[in-house]
N, C-alpha and C positions, 0 to 999 in steps of 0.2 A: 615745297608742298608740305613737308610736315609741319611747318609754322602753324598749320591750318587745322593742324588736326585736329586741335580744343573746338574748331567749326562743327564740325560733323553731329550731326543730330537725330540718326535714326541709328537701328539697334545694330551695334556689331560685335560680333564672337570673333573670338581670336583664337586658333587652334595651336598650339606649339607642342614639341619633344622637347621631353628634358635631357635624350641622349643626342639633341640635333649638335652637330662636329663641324656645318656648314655655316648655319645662323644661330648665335647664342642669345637665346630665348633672352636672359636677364639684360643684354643689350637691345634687343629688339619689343618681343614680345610683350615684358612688362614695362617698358619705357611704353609702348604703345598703348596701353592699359594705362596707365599714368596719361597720358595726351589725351584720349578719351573715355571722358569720366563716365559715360553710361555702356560703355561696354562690356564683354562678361571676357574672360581670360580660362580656357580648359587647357591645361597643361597635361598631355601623356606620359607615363611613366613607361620607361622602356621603348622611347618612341624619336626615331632620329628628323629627317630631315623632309620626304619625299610621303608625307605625312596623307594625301589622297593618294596615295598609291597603295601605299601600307596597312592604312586604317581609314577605309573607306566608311565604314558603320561607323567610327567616332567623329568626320567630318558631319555626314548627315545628321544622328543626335547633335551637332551643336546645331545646326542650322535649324533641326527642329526646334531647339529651345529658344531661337529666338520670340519674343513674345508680338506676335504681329497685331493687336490692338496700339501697342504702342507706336509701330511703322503707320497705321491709320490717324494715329492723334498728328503724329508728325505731319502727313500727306495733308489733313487737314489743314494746320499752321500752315503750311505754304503754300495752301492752295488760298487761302483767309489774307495773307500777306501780297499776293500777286496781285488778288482781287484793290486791295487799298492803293499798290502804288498802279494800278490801271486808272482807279478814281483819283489819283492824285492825292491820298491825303497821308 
């Protein structure tokens, strides 16, 4: 599945702790960041692992910053792409 990840083409936030002790952010999260190039990366300071449990307002601000005109360009592309290989061309 991660081979894939440079696929993905609508907007994703990546929420990480810099004190997570479970998953290390520099292994994960910014490799993740690196695999897809239009994602945004908000790292918590002072913030471990259980990150909607703990900081539930900073899950939600990420999700609100994602920019949803650009989830709509996307939904268009493939709605635009489905239409042509239906036409066959």
């Amino acid at each position: 599945m991660s081979k894939r990840y440079s696929e993905i083409r609508v907007p994703v936030v990546i929420v990480t702790g810099d004190d997570d002790q479970i998953v290390s952010p520099r292994e994960n999260a910014y490799r993740l960041k690196s695999d897809i190039t239009q994602s945004k990366l908000v790292e918590l300071k002072d913030t471990g692992h259980e990150i909607p449990l703990t900081r539930p307002e900073c899950v939600r601000e990420a999700l609100l910053s994602i920019d949803m005109r650009e989830t709509d360009n996307v939904a268009k592309e493939n709605s635009r792409m489905l239409e042509l290989v239906a036409v066959g061309n």
